[in-house]
C-alpha positions in Angstrom: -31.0 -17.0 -3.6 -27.7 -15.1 -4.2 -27.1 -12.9 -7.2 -23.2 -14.3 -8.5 -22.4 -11.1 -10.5 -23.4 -8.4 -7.9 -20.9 -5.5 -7.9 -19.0 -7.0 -11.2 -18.8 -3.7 -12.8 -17.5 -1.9 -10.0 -14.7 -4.8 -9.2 -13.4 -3.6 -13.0 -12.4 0.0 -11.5 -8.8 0.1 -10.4 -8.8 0.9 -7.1 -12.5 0.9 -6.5 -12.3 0.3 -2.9 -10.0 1.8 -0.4 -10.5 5.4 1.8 -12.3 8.2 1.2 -10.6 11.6 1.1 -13.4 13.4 3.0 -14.6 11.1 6.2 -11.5 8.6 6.2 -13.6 6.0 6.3 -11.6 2.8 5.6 -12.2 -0.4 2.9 -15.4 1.9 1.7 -15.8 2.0 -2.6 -14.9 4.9 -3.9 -17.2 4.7 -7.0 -18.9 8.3 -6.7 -18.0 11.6 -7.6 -18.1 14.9 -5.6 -16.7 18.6 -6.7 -14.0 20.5 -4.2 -11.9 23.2 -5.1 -13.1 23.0 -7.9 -11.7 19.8 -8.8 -13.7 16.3 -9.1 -12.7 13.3 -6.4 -13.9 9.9 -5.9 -15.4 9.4 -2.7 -17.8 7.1 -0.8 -21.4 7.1 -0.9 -22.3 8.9 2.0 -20.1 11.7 1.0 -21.1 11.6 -2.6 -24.8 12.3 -1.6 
């Protein structure tokens, strides 16, 4: 059974999905957050970990 509103919130982010600063990946979501130079970014979930 498939849940219809999976990843609803997320889609209301501007620009939740696109490539992350740190590995390049491509299409990823960039929903968490991660400190460098002292400065928060929005990276992918792998890097965010």
């Amino acid at each position: 059974m498939s849940k219809p509103r999976r990843g609803s919130n997320a889609k209301k982010i501007l620009n939740w999905r696109g490539t992350c600063p740190i590995c390049n990946r491509k299409s990823v979501k960039i929903l968490w957050t991660a400190i460098q130079n002292e400065r928060s970014i929005k990276v992918c979930k792998h890097c965010g970990n």
